[in-house]
C-alpha positions in Angstrom: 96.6 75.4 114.2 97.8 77.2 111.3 101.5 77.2 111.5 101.1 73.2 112.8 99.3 72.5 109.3 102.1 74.6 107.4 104.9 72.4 109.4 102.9 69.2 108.1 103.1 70.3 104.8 107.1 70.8 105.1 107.5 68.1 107.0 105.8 66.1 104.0 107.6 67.6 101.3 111.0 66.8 103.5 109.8 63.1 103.6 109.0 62.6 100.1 112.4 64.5 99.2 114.2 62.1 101.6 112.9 59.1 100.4 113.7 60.1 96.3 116.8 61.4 97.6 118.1 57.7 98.8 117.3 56.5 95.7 119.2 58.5 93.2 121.9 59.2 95.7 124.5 60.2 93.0 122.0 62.5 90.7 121.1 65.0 94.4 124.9 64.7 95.2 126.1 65.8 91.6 123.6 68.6 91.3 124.2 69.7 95.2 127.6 71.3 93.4 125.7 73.2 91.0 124.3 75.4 93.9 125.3 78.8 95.4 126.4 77.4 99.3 127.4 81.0 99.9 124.0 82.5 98.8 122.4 80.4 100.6 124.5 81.2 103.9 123.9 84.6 103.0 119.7 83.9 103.3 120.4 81.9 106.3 122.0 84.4 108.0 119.4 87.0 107.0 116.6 84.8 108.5 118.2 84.2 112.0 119.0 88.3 111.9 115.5 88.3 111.2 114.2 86.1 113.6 116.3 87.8 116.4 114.9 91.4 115.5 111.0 89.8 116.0 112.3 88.7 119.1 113.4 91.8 120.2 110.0 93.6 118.9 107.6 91.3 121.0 110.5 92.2 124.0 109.9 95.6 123.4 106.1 95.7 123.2 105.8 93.4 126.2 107.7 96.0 127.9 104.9 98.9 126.1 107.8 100.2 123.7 105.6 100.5 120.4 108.0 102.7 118.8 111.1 100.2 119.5 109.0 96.8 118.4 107.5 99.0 115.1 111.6 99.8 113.9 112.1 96.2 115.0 109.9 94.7 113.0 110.9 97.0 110.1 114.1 95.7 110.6 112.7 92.3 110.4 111.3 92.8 107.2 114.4 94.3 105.1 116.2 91.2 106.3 113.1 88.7 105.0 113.4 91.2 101.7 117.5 90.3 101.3 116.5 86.9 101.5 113.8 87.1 98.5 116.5 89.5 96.4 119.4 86.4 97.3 117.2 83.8 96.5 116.2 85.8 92.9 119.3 86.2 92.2 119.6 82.1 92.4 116.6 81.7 90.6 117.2 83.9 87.9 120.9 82.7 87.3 119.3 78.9 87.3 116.8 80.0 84.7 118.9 82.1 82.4 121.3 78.4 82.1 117.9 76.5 81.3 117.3 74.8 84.7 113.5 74.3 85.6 110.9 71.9 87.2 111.6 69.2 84.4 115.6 69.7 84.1 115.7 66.2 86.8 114.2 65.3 90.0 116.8 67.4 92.1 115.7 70.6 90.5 112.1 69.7 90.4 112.4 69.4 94.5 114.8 72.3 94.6 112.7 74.6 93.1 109.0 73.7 94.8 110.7 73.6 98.0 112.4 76.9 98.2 109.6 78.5 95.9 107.2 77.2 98.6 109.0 78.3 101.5 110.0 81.8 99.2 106.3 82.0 99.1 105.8 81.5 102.6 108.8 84.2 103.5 106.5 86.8 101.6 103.5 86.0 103.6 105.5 86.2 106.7 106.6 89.5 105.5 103.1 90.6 104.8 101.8 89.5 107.9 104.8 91.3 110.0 103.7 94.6 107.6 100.0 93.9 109.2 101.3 93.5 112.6 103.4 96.8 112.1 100.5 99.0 110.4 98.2 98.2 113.4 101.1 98.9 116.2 102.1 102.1 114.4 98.2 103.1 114.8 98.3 102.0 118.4 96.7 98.5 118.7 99.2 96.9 120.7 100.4 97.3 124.4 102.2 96.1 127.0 98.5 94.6 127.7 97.8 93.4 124.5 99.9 92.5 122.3 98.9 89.1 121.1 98.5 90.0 117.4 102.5 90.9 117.7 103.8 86.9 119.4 100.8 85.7 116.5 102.9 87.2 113.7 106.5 86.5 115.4 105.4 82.7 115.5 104.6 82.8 111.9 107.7 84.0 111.3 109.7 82.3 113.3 108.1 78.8 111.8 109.4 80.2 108.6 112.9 81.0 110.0 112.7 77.0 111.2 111.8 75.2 108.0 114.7 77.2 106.2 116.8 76.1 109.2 115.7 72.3 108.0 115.5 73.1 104.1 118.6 74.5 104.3 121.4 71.9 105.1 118.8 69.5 103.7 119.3 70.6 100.2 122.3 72.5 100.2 124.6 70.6 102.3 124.0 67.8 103.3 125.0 64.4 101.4 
């Protein structure tokens, strides 16, 4: 119930973007080109990598590999932590040329949204560090291991908004 109330959310935050977003067509078009495409590639790329390595670590603790899913979800985690340096790295270069929530409605939804879902990529890396404390001490099994699919659905819902936010935002016009 969780991640379906989180998709809500983004799902309403999308919608009200949309709707601004027809209305001052040539604004969000003109300030799409002030954005770092490759950057943002870069963080998509990181959160598919990531996505696949959860995969792979409920695979292997299905199959009673605890040692395998813990370095997979490790793995997981250093990609979610390149995404938040990338995405500092935008936010700090934005900032340092004066760009904040009341520069013009573009940045004002460019910066809740991907703050949000920043946000939401450092509890997912938080909760994967839970899942990975309590595997490492021997919680989960071949048995049980429902913690570990909780965990990889929470970050695999975060993987899927970025997959929407995204060419929403960056790309698509």
């Amino acid at each position: 119930m969780f991640i379906l109330a989180e998709l809500l959310v983004f799902a309403v935050f999308f919608s009200v973007y949309a709707f601004t977003r027809a209305s001052h067509v040539e604004l969000f078009n003109s300030m799409q080109q002030t954005l770092d495409t490759n950057a943002a590639l870069i963080n998509t790329l990181a959160l598919i990598t990531s996505s696949y390595f959860v995969m792979r670590a409920v695979a292997a603790i299905r199959d009673n590999r605890a040692d395998h899913s813990y370095r997979w979800l490790l793995a997981a985690m250093f990609m979610g932590l390149v995404f938040l340096v990338v995405k500092s790295g935008e936010y700090s270069h934005h900032f340092e040329h004066g760009i904040n929530l009341r520069t013009n409605l573009f940045y004002m939804f460019y910066l809740s949204l991907t703050f949000f879902h920043f946000m939401h990529v450092i509890m997912g890396m938080v909760i994967l560090g839970a899942v990975a404390f309590k595997m490492k001490q021997g919680a989960y099994s071949a048995e049980e291991h429902t913690g570990v699919e909780s965990g990889a659905s929470y970050w695999h819902m975060v993987d899927i908004v970025w997959l929407v936010l995204f060419p929403l935002v960056y790309i698509m016009h």
